[in-house]
N, C-alpha and C positions, 0 to 999 in steps of 0.2 A: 319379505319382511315389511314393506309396505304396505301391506295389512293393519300393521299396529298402530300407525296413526292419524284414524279417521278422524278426518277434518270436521263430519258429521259430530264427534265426540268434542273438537272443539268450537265448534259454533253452540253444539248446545250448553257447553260447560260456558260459553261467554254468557247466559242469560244467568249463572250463577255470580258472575260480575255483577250483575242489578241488586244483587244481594251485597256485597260489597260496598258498592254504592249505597245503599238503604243506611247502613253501618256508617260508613261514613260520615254520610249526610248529619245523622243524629247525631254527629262528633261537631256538630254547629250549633248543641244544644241553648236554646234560648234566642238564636240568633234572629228566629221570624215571628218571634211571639208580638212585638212593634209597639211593644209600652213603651212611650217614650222618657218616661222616671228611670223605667229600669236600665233604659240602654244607656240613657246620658251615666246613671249612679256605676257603669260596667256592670250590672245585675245582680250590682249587692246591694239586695232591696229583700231579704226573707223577713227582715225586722221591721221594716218600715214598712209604710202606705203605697199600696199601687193600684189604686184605684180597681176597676171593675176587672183589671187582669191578676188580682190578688185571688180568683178562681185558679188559677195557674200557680203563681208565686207562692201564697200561702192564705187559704182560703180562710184565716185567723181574722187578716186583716180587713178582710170585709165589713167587722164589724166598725170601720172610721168611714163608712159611708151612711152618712143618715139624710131618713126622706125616702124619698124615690129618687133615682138618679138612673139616667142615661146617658152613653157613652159610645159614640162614634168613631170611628180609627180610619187611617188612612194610612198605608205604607207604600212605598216606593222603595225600588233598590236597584242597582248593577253590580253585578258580578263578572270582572276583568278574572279572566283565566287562562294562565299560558302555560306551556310547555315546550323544552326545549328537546329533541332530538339527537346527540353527539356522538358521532362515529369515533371508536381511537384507531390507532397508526394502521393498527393488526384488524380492524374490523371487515368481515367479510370471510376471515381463515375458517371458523368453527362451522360456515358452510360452503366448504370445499372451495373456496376462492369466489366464491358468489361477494361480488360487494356493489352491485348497481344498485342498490336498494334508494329509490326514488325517496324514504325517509329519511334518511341518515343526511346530520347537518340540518336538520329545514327546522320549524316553527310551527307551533300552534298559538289560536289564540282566537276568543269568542267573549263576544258581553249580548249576546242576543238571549235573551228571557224566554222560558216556557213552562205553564204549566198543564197540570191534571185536571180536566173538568168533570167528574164523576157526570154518569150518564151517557156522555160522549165517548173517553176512554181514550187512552194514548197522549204523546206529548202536544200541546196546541205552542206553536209558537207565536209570541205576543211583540209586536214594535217598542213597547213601554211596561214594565211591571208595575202596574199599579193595581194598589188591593182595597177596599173599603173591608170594614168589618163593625161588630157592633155587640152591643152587650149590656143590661140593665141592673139594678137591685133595686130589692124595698127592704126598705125599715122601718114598719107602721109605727107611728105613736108610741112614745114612752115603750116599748118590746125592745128586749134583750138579742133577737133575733133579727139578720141581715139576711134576704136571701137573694138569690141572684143567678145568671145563667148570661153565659160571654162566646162568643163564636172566633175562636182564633185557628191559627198557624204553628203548633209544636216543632212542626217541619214542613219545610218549603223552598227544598231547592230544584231549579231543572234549566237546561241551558241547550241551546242548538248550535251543532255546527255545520259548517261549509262542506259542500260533496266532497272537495278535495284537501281538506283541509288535514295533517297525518296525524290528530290527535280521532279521529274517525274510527281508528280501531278500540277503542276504548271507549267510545260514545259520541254518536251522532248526533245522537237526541236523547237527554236522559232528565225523568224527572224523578224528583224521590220526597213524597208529599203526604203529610197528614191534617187532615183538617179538621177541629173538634166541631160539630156543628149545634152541639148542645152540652149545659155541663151543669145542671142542676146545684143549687151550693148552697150553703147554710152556714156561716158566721154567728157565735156565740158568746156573750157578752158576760165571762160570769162574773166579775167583778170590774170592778173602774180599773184596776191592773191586769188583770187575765181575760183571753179572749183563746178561742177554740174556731176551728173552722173544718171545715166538710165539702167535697167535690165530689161527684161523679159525675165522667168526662165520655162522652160516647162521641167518636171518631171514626172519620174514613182515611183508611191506609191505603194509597197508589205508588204502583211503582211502573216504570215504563221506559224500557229502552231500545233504540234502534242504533247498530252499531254493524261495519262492514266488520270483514273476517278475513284473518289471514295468517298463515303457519310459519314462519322462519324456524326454520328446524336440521340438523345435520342430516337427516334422513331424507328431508325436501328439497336439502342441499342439493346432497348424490342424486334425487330424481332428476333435476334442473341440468346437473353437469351431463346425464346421461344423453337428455334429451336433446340439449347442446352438439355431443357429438353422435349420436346416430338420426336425429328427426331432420337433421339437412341432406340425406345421404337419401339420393334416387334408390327406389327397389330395397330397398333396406332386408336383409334377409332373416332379423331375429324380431318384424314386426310376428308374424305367424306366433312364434313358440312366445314373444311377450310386447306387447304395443304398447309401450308409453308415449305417443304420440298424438293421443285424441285430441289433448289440449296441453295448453301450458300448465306447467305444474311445481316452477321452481318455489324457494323462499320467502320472495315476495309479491307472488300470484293472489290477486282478489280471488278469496273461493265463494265467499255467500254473502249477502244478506243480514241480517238476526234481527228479527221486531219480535218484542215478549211486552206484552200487559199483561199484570197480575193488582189485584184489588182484594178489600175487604169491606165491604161500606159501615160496619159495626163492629167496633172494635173500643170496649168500654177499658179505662182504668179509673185510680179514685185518688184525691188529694187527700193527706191528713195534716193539719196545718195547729201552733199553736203561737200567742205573739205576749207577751209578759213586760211590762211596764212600768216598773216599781215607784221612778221618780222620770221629772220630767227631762233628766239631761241621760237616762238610761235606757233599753228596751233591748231585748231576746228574742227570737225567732227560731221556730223551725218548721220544716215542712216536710212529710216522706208523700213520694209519686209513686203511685206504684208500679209493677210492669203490667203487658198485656200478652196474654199468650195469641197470637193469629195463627190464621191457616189461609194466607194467600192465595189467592185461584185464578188463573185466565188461561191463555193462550198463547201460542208460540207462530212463527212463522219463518221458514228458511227460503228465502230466493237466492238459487244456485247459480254461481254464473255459467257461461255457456265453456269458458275452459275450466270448469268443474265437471259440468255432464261430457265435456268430449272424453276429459283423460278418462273417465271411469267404463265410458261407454266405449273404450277403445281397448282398455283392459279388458273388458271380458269378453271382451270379441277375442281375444289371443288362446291362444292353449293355455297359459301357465292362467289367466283369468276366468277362464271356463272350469278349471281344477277346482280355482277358488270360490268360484258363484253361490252366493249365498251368504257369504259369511263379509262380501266386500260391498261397499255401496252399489248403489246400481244408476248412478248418474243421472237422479231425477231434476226436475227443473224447478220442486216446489216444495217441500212437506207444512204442514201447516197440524199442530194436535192441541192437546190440554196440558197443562201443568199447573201444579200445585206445589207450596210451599211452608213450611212451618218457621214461623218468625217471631223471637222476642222483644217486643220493645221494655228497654230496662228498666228498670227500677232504680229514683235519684234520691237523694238526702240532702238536705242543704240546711244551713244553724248559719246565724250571722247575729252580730249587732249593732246596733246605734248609739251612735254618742254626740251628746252637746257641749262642745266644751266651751262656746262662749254663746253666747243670747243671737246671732245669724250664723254661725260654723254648724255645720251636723258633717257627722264622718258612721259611713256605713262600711262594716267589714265582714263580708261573708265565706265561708268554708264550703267546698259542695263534695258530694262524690256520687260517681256511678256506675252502675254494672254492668262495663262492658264486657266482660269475663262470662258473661251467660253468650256472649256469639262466639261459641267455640270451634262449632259445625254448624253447618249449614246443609240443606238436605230436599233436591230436590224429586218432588213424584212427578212420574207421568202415567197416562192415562192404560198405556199400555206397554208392552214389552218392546224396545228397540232394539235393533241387531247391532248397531254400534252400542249400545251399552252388555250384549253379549258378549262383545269383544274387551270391553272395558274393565267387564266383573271377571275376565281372565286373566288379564296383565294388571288391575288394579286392585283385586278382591274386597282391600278396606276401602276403598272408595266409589263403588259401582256397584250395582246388581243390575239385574234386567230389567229395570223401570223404576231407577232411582239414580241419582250421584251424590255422594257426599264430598264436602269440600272441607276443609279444615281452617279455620282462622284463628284460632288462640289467642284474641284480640284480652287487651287486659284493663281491670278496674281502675279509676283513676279517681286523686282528689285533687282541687284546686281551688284558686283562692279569688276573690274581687275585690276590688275596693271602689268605693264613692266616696263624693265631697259635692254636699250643697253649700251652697252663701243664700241667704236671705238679702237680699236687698234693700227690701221693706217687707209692709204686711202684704202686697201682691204679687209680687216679682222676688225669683228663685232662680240664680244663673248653678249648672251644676257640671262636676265631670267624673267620669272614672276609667277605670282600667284593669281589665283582667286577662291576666295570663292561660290560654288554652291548651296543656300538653294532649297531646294526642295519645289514644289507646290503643292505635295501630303499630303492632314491631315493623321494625324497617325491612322485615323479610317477606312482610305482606303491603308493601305501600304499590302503587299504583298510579295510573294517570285519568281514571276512570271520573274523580269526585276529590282532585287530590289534595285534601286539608291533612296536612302535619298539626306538628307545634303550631300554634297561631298566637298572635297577639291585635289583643281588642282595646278600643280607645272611644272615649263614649263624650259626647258634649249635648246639653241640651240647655232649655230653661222653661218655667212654668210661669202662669201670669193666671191670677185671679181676676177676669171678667169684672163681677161684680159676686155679691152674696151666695149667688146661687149658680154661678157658669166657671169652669176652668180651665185655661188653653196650654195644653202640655208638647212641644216638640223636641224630639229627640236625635241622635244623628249617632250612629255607628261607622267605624271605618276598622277594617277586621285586614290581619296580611297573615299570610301565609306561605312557606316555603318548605318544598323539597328538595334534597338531593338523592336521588338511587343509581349510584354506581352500576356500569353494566353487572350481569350476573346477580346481584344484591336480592333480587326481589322477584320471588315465581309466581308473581300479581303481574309483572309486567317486563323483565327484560332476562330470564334463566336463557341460558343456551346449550344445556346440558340434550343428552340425545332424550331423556327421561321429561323432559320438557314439555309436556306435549299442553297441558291445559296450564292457566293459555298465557302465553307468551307473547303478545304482539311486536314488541319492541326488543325483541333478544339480540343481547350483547349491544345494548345503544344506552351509552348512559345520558337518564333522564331527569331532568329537572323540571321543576314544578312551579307555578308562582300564580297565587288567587290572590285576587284583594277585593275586597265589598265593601260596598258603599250603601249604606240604608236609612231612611231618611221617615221618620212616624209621626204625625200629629194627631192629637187628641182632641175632641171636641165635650166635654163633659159638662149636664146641665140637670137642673130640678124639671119634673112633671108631674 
């Protein structure tokens, strides 16, 4: 019966965790775009002016850039990420009295930065995250027309940790990164109150994770207890007819490795942006993003540990292993293939507005929603037939074939709300704040410790300062918190203990807590040329 669950089955179902993570990630929507208007206003800015990142926001507002203008960015962040580990009374019973588990009770915790460098590929870990970026328009003469092209961050998260650190079985190293590197736009002036705008946005999608492997499982249990009491026992007389003795093989045995890059360097969507004006203490916005269908593609890589290839390589040296030859791993020390993936990024809607209710107050209030209901499934190909996914499209049929796995997420649509508050000071100087509340899209039965953003809550302070006629210096500063709690058993993303368990569990029956806080810090350099 241990047959049924190849570890092979979960180390490659953890590269569907990058998937997971991707999802996730996008549940940070807005949070690396590093307009510093928009972070200070909490990103209720669809109504209002956001400079050269109104390509993004709502590509309407382009048209309140006139001239030619350039614009410079600079982001910085840290991202504190912890997890807590808790064993209860009983922990350890659901596999067969196994309870050394070197996790249980401990801590994780990482603020070490990394990103995607297309070209290069895989996670690059960085001392400091800092990003420069940059982005232009023109507005010739007297023309109704804005045009303009901005190089931003839609997504940009990635973070490393420590060899030993127990949040390792959920990600080592993981980055989950889009980068638009061009976005064509056109701002449309058709009246002194109505304006129109236009994007197309062509991006690279990277995803990249290195992450150890490991099965706590009631069936990993009984291997561990068997092994306990026969692999000390001189001469043993049931190694012949079956040898679970190659290697260690209990619940919380290192089995592999997993490094997965998957990429797409072109991956277009388009902005539809409209911004309405009537008088000067009123203004309307809205903006649809669309989605983009991908077909991610890289490579995979399993380093197996050495008590991986013993236990297997010791089974089928046995009789009852030799029955089964062929249909059980063969305790290699490496597999390395292709993989592919089909991925939507969603499609958002946002409408907000602006209000002046005294001559320095403005109050921005914006609605959003988006489609996270399109990552229902998730579906990975490879290159070729695997015999652990033989095994899988047996006991799993809806979720396997022989060179595929589907995973299921039922992650669901969400709307939410921001608000901003500028003060004018003067005619230079704009002190501003906001605040938006982020529910999350993920059910509590899929949360995780992978990229762990719950419900979150954002807080936004910044201020702008007009140079002179032609130059404007905008800094903004975000501080974003976030909290899980998943009860043991709660979540077959991360702690089921059920025998059915098998993908993938790392933390079974540990209840887990969660806590990210980020700190993002944007300045603006914005000028005539």
């Amino acid at each position: 019966m241990t047959m049924r669950i190849s570890p092979l089955k979960r180390a490659i179902a953890g590269a569907a965790l990058l998937v997971s993570a991707s999802t996730q990630a996008q549940l940070a929507q807005n949070l690396t775009i590093g307009n510093p208007k928009a972070m200070a206003m909490g990103n209720a800015i669809t109504a209002d002016e956001s400079g050269i990142d109104a390509v993004h926001y709502n590509p309407a507002a382009l048209t309140k850039l006139k001239g030619r203008k350039t614009t410079i960015k600079y982001i910085t962040a840290v991202m504190d990420i912890r997890s807590d580990f808790n064993a209860g009374p009983n922990y350890g019973d659901k596999f067969l009295g196994a309870d050394n588990d070197p996790v249980a009770n401990s801590s994780s915790r990482t603020t070490t930065p990394a990103m995607y460098f297309p070209g290069l590929g895989g996670a690059t870990e960085l001392p400091l995250l800092f990003v420069p970026l940059a982005g232009i328009s023109i507005n010739p003469p007297g023309s109704k027309l804005t045009f303009a092209t901005d190089v931003y961050t839609p997504q940009a998260l990635g973070y490393v940790r420590d060899d030993d650190d127990p949040g390792r079985y959920q990600g080592k190293e993981v980055v989950m990164q889009r980068l638009t590197y061009f976005s064509p736009a056109v701002g449309y002036q058709v009246n002194d109150q109505l304006s129109v705008g236009l994007s197309i946005n062509f991006s690279d999608q990277a995803l990249a994770l290195n992450q150890d492997l490991r099965a706590p499982n009631l069936l990993t249990g009984a291997i561990g207890q068997t092994q306990e009491a026969l692999c000390g026992v001189e001469g043993n007389p049931f190694e012949v007819l079956l040898n679970l003795c190659g290697g260690e093989f209990g619940p919380y045995t290192d089995l592999a490795n997993l490094d997965v890059d998957m990429q797409q360097t072109l991956s277009p969507t388009w902005n539809l942006g409209v911004q309405w004006e009537p008088v000067d203490w009123f203004a309307w916005g809205a903006v649809y993003q669309s989605e983009a269908k991908m077909h991610l593609q890289g490579k995979y890589t399993l380093d197996y540990t050495e008590n991986w290839q013993g236990f297997w390589r010791g089974l089928d040296a046995s009789l009852i292993g030799a029955v089964f030859n062929g249909i059980t791993p063969d305790g290699v020390g490496k597999e390395v293939g292709n993989v592919s993936m089909d991925l939507t990024y969603p499609q958002h809607f946002s409408t907000g507005i602006k209000l002046k209710p005294a001559s320095k107050w403005q109050v921005n209030l914006d609605a959003k929603w988006t489609d996270y209901a399109a990552w229902e499934k998730f579906e990975l190909q490879f290159d070729r037939d695997l015999d652990f996914l033989k095994i899988a499209s047996i006991f799993s049929p809806d979720g396997a074939t022989s060179d595929a796995i589907t995973l299921d997420r039922s992650y669901k649509s969400v709307w939410s709300w921001a608000l901003g508050v500028q003060y004018d000071v003067n005619d230079r100087l704009s002190l501003r704040a906001g605040y938006e509340p982020r529910p999350s899209a993920v059910p509590d039965n899929k949360a995780d410790a992978l990229v762990p953003l719950g419900d979150a809550q954002l807080y936004g302070l910044g201020v702008g300062y007009k140079w002179d006629q032609d130059t404007v210096i905008d800094v903004g500063f975000n501080y974003l918190i976030s909290k899980q709690n998943i009860p043991a058993g709660s979540s077959c993303n991360a702690n089921c203990a059920d025998i059915d368990s098998v993908v993938y569990n790392p933390y079974a029956d540990l209840d887990v807590e969660t806590t990210v806080k980020a700190y993002i810090l944007a300045l603006t350099y914005t000028t005539s040329f």
